[in-house]
N, C-alpha and C positions, 0 to 999 in steps of 0.2 A: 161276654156273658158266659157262665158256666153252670153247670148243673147243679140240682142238691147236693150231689156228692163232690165237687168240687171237681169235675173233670171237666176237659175243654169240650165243648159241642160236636168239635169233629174226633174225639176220640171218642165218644158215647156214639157216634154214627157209625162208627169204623166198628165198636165192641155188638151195637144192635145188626151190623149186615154178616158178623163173625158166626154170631150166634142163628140168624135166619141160612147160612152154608152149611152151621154143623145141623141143622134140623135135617139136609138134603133134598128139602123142597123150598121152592119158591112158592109165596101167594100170588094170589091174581094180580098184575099190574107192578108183581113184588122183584125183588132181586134173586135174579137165575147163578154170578158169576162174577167176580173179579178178579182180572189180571193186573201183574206189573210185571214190565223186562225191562233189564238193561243192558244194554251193547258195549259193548270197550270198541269205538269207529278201527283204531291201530291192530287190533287181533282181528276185526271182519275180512279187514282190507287183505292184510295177509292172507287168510284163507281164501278168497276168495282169488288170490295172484295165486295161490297152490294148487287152487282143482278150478279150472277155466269153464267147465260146464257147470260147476253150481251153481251158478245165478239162474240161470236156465230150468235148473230144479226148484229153484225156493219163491222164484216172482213172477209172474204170471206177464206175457208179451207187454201189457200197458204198463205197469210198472217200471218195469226195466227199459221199457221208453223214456219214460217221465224222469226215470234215475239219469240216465245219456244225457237227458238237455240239460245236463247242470256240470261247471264245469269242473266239480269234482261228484259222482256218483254216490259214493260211499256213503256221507251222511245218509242222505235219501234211501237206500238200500238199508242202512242199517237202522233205521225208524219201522220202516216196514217188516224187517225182519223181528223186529222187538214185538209190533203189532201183532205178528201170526202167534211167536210164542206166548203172550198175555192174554191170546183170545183161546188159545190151547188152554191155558189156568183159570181162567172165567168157564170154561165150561169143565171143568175139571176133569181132565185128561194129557197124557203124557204124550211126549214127543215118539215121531211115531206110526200113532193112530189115525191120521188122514196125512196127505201130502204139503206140505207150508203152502204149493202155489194156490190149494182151494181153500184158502184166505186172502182174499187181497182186500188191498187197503187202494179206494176210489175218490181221486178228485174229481170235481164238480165245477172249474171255474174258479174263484174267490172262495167256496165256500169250506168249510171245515172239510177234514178228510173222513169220509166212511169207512164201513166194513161191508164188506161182501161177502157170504160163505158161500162154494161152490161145492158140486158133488157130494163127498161122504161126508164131508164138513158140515155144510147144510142142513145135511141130512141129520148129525146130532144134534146141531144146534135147534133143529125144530124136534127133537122126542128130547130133550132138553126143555122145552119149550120157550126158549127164546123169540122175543116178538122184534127186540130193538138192542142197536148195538150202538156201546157210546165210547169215542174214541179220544184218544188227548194223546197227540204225538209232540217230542220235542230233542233239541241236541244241542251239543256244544264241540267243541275243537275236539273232544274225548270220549265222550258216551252219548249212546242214542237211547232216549227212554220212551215206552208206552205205556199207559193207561188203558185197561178198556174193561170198561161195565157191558155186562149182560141182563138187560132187562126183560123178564116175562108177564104172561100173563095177559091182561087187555092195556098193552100201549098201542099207544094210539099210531103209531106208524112201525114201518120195516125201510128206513131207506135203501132206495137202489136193489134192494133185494126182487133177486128173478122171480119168488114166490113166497106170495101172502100166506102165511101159516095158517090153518081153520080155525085153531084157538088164539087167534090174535084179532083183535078190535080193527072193524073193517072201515073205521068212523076217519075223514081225514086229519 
């Protein structure tokens, strides 16, 4: 199906949430943010064999557990690492400006992987007004890429988040 103008559906979705960014406000319920990253897994790994304590700075103790039980880590690490930065460009802010480890990215069991903003993170991501974070991890033998929409306004949840925003829909 495509538009009047002959454009595909998801490029008229992609041109209306461009244009709701450059406005600099979100509506209610509207889009606050989108990120994408992409990892090269052969340059993370490297770095991360050059300075021994970065992992330590960038993932937060559960993560870096979760990454261990796999018998090679790196993928895992570098999904998450793409996470922090995509959730940095969803809230439009550079690297930098909060610590990567208060972003982590939260299994649940079987279920989809979340986001969790801690500390100063958090903290823009609610005068941001971010209610809900949506996340789409994935990798191959080569790159790790993430996804992550920032949703404001009244959504209807915040998962795993330590605290309900006031302007977010307290409805479950």
């Amino acid at each position: 199906m495509r538009e009047a103008d002959g454009a595909a559906p998801v490029t008229v979705l992609a041109q209306r949430a461009a244009e709701v960014l450059a406005r600099g406000a979100a509506a209610p319920g509207g889009l606050v943010g989108v990120g994408v990253d992409a990892v090269d897994l052969d340059r993370f790994r490297r770095v991360l064999a050059r300075r021994s304590r970065l992992a330590d700075r960038l993932f937060t103790e559960a993560e870096r557990r979760y990454a261990q039980s796999a018998h090679d880590p790196v993928p895992r690490m570098s999904t998450r690492f793409a996470a922090k930065e995509a959730a940095m460009k969803a809230l439009g802010v550079g690297l930098g400006t909060f610590p990567f480890a208060e972003v982590e990215v939260v299994r649940n069991g079987l279920e989809a992987p979340s986001l969790v903003l801690h500390g100063s993170a958090g903290e823009l991501a609610r005068q941001a007004g971010v209610c809900r974070w949506h996340l789409s991890l994935t990798h191959t033998d080569q790159v790790a890429v993430a996804m992550v929409i920032a949703e404001g306004g009244t959504a209807v949840s915040w998962p795993s988040a330590p605290i309900r925003p006031s302007h977010c829909s307290s409805r479950p």
